[in-house]
Wavefront OBJ file of the C-alpha trace (Angstrom):
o trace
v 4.749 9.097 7.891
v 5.338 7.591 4.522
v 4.099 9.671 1.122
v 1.093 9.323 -1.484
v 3.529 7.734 -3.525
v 4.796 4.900 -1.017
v 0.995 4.423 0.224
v -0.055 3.827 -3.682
v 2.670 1.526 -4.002
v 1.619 -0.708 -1.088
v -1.696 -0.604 -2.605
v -0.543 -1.824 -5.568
v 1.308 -4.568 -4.307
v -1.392 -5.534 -1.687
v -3.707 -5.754 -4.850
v -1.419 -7.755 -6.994
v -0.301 -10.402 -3.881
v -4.001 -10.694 -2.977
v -4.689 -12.299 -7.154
v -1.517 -14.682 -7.767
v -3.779 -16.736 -9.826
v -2.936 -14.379 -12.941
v -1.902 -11.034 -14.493
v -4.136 -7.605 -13.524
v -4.417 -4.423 -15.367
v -3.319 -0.966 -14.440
v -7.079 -0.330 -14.365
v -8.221 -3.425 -12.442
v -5.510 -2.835 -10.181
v -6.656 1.246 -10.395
v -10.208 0.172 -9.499
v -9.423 -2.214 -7.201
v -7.359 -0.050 -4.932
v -8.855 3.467 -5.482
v -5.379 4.978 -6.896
v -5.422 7.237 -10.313
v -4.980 4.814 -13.818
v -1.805 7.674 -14.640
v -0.533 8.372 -11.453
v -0.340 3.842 -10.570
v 1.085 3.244 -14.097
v 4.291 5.153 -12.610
v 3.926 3.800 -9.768
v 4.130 0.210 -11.292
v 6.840 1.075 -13.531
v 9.008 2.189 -10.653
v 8.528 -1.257 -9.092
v 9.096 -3.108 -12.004
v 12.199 -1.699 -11.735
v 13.131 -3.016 -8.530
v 12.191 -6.213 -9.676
v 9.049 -6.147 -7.194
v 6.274 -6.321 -10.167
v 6.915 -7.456 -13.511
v 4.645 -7.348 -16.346
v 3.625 -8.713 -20.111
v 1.996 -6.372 -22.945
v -0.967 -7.873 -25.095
v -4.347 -9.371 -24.354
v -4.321 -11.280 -21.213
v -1.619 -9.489 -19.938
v -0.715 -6.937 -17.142
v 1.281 -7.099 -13.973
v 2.074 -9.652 -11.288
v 4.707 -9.705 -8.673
v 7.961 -10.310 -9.302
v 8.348 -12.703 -6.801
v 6.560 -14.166 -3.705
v 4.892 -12.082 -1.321
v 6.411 -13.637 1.568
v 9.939 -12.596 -0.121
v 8.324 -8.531 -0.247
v 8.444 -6.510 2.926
v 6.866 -3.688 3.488
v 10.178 -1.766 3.721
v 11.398 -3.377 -0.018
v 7.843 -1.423 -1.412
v 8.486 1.955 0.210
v 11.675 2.014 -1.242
v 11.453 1.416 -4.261
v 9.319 4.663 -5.177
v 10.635 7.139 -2.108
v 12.531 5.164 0.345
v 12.302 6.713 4.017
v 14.759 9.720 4.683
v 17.216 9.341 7.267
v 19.376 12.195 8.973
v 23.071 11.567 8.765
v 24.082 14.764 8.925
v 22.783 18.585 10.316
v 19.856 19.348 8.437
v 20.423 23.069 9.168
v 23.980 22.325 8.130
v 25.584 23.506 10.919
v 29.452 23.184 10.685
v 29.657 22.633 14.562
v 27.230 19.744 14.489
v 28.278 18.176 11.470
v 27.690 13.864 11.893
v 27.016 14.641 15.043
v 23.246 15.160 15.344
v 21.859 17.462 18.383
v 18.772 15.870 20.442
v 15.864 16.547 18.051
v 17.754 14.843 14.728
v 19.185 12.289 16.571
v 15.314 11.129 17.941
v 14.143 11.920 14.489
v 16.504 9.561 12.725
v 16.205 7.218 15.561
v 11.697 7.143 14.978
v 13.162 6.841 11.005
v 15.390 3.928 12.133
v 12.541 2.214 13.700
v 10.088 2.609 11.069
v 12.473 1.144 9.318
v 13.076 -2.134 11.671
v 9.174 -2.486 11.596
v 8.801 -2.502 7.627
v 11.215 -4.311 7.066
v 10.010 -6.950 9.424
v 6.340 -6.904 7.848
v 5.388 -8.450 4.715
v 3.400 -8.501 2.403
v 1.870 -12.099 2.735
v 1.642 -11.580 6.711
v -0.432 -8.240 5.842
v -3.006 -10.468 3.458
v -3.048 -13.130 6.749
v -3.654 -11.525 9.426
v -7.177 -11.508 10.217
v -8.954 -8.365 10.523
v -12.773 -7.326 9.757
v -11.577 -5.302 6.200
v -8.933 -6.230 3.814
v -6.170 -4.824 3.875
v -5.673 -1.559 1.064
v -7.836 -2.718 -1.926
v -11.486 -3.206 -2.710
v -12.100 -7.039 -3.458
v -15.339 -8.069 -5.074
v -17.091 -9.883 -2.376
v -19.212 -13.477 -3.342
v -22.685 -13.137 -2.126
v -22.861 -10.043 -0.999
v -25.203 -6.951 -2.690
v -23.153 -4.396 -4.912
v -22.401 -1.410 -3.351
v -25.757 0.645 -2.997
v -27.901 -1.910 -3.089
v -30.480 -1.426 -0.892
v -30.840 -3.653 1.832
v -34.656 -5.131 4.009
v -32.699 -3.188 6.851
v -32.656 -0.156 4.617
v -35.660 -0.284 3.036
v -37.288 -0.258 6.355
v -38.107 3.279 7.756
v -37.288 4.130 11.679
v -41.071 5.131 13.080
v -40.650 7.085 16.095
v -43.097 5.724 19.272
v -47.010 5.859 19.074
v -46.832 6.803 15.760
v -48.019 3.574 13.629
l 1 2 3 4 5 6 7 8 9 10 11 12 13 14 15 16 17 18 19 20 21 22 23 24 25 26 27 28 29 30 31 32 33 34 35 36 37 38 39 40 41 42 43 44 45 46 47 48 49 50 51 52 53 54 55 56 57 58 59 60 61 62 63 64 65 66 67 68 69 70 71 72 73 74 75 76 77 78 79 80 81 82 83 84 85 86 87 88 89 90 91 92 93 94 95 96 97 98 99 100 101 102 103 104 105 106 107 108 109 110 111 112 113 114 115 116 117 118 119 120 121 122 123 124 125 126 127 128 129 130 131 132 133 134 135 136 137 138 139 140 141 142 143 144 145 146 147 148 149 150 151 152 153 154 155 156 157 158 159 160 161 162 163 164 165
C-alpha cells in the first residue's frame, strides 16, 4: 500500500517522536528502527526538507522533529518522501475516457482517497498512545528486561517427554 521509502520514513519519525528528550543519530535512529544507516540518511534529509525533522551537526547532535508530534500525521510523513498516487486522469490514456475515469480507476482513486482521509487523520503522537502489546515501528531498549538472547530459567529448562525422568 505505501513504499519502502514511506514505511522507513514513518519509522524514522516514530523513532524520533518516541525520544523528545534530545537529538538521535542516523545510526541510533538506524538501530533503533531496523532501516539501512545510507538508505535513512536520505530518508531524513527528505524530511528535513518538509520541515518534519530538523537537525544540528557536531557532538551531541543529530535529528529531532521539527515540530510536535501531535502537529505530524501520518499522511504529512508519506508525503514528504513519495506521497500516495492518485488517478486523475486514464492511466491507459485513453482519449475517450479522458477525466473521466471508467469503474476500476474511479474505485482505485476512490481506496487512494481514503487512505488518504485515514492518514491524514492519524498521528503520530496518537500512534505512540495507543496501547498495544509492541511499540509501534522501532526497537526501544527495554528497563529490566534480559538483552536479546539471553537465556531465560524457562529456556534453560529442557521439555522431558512422560515417564522419562
Amino acid at each position: 500500500m505505501i513504499s519502502q521509502t514511506a514505511e522507513y520514513a514513518l519509522r524514522a519519525i516514530v523513532c524520533l517522536a518516541d525520544h523528545p528528550d534530545g537529538f538521535l543519530t542516523t545510526s541510533q535512529v538506524a538501530k533503533r528502527t531496523k532501516v539501512p544507516a545510507g538508505y535513512l540518511s536520505k530518508v531524513l534529509q527528505s524530511l528535513g526538507r518538509a520541515g518534519l525533522v530538523r537537525s544540528t551537526r557536531g557532538i551531541g547532535g543529530g535529528f529531532v522533529l521539527g515540530r510536535p508530534a501531535t502537529e505530524i500525521s501520518v499522511l504529512n510523513t508519506v508525503n514528504a518522501v513519495d506521497p500516495i498516487k492518485r488517478i486523475h486522469s486514464c492511466p491507459l490514456g485513453l482519449d475517450s475516457h479522458g477525466a473521466h475515469l471508467c469503474a476500476l480507476h474511479r474505485r482505485l482513486d476512490d481506496a487512494a482517497e481514503s487512505v488518504e482521509q485515514a492518514f491524514a487523520e492519524s498521528t503520530i503522537a496518537e500512534l505512540l498512545a495507543k496501547p498495544t502489546r509492541s511499540h509501534p515501528l522501532c526497537e526501544t531498549p527495554q528497563r529490566g528486561r534480559p538483552p536479546r538472547g539471553a537465556r531465560s530459567k524457562l529456556s534453560a529448562v529442557r521439555f522431558r517427554p512422560p515417564g522419562t525422568e
